[in-house]
C-alpha positions in Angstrom: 105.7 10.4 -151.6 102.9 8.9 -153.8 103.2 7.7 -157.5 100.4 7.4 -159.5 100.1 4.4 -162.3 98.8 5.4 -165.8 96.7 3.4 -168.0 97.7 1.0 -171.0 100.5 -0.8 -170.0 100.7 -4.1 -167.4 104.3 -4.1 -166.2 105.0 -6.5 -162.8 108.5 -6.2 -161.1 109.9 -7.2 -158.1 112.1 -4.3 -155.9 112.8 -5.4 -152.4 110.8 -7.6 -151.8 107.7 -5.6 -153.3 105.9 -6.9 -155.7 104.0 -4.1 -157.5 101.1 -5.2 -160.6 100.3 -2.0 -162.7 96.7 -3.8 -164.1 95.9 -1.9 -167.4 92.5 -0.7 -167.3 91.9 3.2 -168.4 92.3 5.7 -165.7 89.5 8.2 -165.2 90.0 11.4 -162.4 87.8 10.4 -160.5 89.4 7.2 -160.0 93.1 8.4 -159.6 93.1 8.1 -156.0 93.1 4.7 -156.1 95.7 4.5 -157.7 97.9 5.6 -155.3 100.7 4.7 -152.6 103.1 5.9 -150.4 106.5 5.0 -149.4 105.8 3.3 -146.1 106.0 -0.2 -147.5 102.5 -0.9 -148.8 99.3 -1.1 -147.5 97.0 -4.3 -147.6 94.1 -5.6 -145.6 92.1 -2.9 -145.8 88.6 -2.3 -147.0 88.5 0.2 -149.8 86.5 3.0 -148.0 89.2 2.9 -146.0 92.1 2.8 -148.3 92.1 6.4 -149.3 91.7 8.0 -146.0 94.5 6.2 -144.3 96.8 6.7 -147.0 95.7 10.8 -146.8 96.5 10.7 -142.7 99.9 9.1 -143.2 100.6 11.8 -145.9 99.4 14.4 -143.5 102.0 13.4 -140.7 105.7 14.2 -140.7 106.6 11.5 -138.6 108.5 8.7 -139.7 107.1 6.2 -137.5 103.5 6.8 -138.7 102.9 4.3 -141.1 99.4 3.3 -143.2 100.2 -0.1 -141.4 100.1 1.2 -138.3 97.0 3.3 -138.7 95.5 0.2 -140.2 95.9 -1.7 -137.9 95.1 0.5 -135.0 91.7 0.4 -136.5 91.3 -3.0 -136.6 92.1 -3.3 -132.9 89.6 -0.4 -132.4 86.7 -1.4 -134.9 87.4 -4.4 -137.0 86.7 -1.4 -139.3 83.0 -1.4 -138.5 80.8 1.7 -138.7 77.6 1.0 -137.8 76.0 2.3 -134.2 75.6 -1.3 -133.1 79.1 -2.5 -134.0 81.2 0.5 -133.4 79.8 1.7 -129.8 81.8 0.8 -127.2 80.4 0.7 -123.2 82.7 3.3 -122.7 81.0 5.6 -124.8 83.6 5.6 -127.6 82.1 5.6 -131.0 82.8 5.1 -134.5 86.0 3.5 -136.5 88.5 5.4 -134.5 86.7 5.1 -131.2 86.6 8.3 -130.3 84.8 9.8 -127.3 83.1 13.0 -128.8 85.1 15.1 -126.5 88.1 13.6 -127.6 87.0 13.5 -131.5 85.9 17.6 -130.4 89.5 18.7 -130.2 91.0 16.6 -133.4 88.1 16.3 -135.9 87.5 18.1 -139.1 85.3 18.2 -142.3 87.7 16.0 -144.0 85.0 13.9 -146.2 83.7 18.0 -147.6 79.9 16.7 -146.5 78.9 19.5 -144.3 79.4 18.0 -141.2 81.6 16.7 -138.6 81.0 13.4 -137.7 82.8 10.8 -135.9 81.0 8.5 -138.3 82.4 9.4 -141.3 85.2 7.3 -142.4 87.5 10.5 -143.6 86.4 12.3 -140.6 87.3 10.0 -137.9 90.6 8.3 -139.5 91.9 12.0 -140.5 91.2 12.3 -137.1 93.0 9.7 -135.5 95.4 10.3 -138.0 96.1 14.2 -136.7 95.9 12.7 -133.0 98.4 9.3 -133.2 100.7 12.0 -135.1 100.8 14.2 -132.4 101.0 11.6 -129.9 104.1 10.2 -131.9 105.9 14.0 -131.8 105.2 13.6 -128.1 106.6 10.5 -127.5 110.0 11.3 -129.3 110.6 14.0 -127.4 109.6 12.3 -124.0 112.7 10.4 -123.2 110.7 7.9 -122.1 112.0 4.0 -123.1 110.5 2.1 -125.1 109.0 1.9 -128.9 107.6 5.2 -129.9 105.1 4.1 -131.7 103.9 1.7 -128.5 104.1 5.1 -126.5 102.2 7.1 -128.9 99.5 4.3 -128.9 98.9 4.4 -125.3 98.4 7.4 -125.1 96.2 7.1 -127.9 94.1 4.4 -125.2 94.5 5.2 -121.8 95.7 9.1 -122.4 98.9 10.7 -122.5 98.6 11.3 -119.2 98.9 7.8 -118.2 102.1 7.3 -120.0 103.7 10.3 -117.8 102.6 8.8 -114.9 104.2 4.9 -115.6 107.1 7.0 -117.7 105.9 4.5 -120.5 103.7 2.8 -121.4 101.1 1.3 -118.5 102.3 -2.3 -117.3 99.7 -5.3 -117.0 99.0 -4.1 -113.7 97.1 -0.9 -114.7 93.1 -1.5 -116.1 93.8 -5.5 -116.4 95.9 -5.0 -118.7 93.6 -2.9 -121.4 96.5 -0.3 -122.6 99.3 -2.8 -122.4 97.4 -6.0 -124.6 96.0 -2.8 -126.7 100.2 -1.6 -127.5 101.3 -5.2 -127.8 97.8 -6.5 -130.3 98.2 -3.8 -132.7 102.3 -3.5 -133.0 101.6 -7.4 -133.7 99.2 -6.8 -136.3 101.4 -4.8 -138.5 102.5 -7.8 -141.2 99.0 -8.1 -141.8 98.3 -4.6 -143.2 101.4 -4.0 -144.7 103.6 -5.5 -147.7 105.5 -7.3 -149.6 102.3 -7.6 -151.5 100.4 -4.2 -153.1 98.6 -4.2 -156.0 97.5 -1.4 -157.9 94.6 -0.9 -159.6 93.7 2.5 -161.7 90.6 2.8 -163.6 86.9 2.7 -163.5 83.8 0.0 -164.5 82.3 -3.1 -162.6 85.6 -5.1 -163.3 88.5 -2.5 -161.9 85.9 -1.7 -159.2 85.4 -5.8 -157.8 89.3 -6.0 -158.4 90.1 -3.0 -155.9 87.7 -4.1 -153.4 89.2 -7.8 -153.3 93.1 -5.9 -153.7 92.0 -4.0 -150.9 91.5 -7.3 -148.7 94.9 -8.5 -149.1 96.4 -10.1 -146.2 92.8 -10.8 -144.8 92.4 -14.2 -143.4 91.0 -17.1 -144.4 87.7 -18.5 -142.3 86.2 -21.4 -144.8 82.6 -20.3 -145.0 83.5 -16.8 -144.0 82.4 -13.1 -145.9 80.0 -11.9 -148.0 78.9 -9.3 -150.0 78.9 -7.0 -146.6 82.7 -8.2 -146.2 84.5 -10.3 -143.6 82.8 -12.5 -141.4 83.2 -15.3 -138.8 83.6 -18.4 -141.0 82.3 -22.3 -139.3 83.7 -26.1 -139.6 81.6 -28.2 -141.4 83.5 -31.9 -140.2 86.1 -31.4 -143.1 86.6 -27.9 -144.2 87.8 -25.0 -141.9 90.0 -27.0 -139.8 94.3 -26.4 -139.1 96.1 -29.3 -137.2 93.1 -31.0 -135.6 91.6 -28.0 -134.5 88.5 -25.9 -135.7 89.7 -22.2 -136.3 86.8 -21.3 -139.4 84.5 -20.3 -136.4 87.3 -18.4 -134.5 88.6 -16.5 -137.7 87.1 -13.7 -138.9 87.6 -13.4 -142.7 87.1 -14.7 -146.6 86.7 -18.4 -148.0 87.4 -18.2 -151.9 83.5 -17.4 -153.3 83.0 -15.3 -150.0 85.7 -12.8 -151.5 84.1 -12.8 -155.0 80.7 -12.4 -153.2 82.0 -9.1 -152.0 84.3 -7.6 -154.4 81.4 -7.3 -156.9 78.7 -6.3 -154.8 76.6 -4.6 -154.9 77.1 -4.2 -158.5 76.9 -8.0 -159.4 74.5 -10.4 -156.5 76.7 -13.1 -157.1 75.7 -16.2 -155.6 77.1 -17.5 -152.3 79.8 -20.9 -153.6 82.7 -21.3 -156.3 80.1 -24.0 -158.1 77.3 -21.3 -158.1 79.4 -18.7 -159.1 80.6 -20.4 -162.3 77.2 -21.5 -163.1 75.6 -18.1 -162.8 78.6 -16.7 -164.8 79.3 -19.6 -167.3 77.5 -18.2 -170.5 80.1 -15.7 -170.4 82.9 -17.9 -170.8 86.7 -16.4 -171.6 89.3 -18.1 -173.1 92.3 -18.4 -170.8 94.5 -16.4 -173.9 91.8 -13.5 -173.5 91.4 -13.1 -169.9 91.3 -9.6 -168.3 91.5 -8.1 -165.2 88.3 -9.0 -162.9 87.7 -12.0 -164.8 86.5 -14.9 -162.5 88.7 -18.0 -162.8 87.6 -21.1 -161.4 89.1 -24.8 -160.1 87.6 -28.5 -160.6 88.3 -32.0 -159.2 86.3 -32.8 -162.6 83.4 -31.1 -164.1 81.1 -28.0 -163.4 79.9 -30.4 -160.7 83.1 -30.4 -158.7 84.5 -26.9 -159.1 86.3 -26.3 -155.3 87.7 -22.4 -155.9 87.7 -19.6 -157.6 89.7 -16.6 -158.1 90.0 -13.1 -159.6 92.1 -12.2 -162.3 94.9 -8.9 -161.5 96.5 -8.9 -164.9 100.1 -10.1 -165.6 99.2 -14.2 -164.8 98.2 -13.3 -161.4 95.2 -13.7 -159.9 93.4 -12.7 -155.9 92.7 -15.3 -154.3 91.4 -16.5 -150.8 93.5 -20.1 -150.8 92.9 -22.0 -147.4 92.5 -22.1 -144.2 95.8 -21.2 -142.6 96.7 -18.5 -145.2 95.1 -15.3 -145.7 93.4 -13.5 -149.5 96.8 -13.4 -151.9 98.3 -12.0 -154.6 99.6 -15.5 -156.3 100.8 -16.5 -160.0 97.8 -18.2 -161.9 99.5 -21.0 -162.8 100.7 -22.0 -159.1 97.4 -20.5 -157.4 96.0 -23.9 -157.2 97.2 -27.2 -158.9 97.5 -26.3 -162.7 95.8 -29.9 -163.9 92.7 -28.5 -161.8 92.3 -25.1 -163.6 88.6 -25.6 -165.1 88.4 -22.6 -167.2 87.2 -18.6 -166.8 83.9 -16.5 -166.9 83.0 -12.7 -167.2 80.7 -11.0 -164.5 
């Protein structure tokens, strides 16, 4: 089921857990899409070419255990969403997002994007892809008797081929390939939280603000790597002998994800070249400064220990007294009240890209 959000109104309520932030911005057809959900509990962490084409391959399936989370996070575990040659080529031979060999992607690959071709490249292609194949995998599993989750079954099959999972009647123990289909079941079943709620956000409408406030909404539940992202997205993040550290220990360089002015950096690219910290953002921003009665959604709200010269964060307006934000190390890119996002004797004031 999918509900689309008009324009005009900013209404924030809290259903089970859900918290769902209509931002009112004016809704144009071409961006209605994005301005959609579906009933299987949110979906967060995802980059916004994504967003679309996962939400269509979990409408497409009938199963109940097909979930956006679990496509989105079967991705990650495949690609880290990548989709370049270089990134997204395995020494298998599997290519793209989805990983598909080309004989696999032959049988379950269609024209999905409507740009001529058939690609394993495209985004739309290859997730309505994995999307047709994980659902079919999932109808197989269900009606294999076999113990188990369903969802782990359907997945490894999805690796190591169905086939494998008739021959260990389940799915493949540690002993089979080192443990490849087994850590593969067990990684992306643990990623799930990440992708899905309580948190969704959404965000109907088209310009430069809407558009930054999508892609950072679309990062939700991304982690935090102090010194991580850009304007290309997530990245590996570093420890500078303070910042990037959790109990003694440096995870920055381990972690791959946003610090606060990394996220900006990429929710308004390429649109806006925003420069690279908090303190450079406000400064190439700060002749556009907005009163904190006037603020609007993809406004850029920024944090001092005292002065222009000491602002530490900044964040990006949603509407309703809520802002996105990528907090600290330890947490991962938010949905959090303005007036708690950081402390509220800190709050330094708010610019317009």
């Amino acid at each position: 089921m999918k509900v689309l959000i008009g324009a005009a109104a900013a209404v924030a309520g809290l259903v089970v857990l859900a918290l769902l932030v209509v931002v009112g911005v004016v809704v144009s057809d071409d961006d209605a899409s994005a301005a959609e959900t579906t009933g299987g509990g949110g979906l967060r962490g995802v980059p916004t070419e994504f967003r679309k084409w996962i939400l269509k391959a979990d409408d497409a399936c009938a199963e109940q255990e097909m979930t956006p989370a679990l496509l989105a996070a079967q991705l990650w575990q495949e690609s880290k969403f990548e989709t370049s040659p270089e990134k997204a080529t395995s020494g298998a031979g599997a290519q793209g997002p989805a990983q598909f060999l080309p004989s696999t992607f032959a049988t379950w690959g269609r024209d999905d994007d409507g740009n001529g071709e058939t690609s394993l490249w495209d985004i739309g292609d290859a997730v309505m892809a994995q999307g047709r194949m994980m659902c079919s995998l999932l109808k197989q599993a269900k009606s294999s008797g076999f113990p188990g989750d369903v969802r782990g079954l359907a997945l490894a099959g999805y690796n190591a081929g169905w086939g494998r999972v008739e021959q260990f009647k389940g799915v493949p123990p540690k002993s089979f390939a080192n443990g490849e289909t087994f850590n593969y079941v067990q990684l992306i079943l643990s990623y799930l939280p990440r992708f899905q709620g309580p948190s969704l956000i959404q965000v109907s409408g088209s310009g430069s603000a809407a558009d930054a406030l999508r892609k950072a909404v679309g990062r939700i539940g991304t982690p935090y790597a102090w010194g991580g992202g850009g304007p290309n997205g997530p990245s590996r993040g570093f420890c500078d002998g303070t910042n990037g550290y959790l109990n003694g220990d440096c995870v920055a360089s381990s972690t791959i994800g946003f610090d606060c002015s990394g996220l900006v950096q990429y929710a308004f690219a390429p649109k806006a070249n925003l420069p690279r910290t908090a303190a450079a953002q406000y400064g190439a921003t700060s002749d556009r400064a907005v009163s904190r009665s006037d603020l609007k959604p993809g406004d850029l709200l920024f944090w001092s220990h005292g002065g222009s010269g000491s602002i530490y964060h900044v964040a990006i307006y949603a509407g309703d007294g809520n802002v996105v934000q990528a907090p600290r190390t330890g947490r991962d890119v938010e949905l959090a009240p303005l007036t708690s996002a950081m402390p509220e004797r800190d709050y330094y004031g708010a610019t317009r890209v």
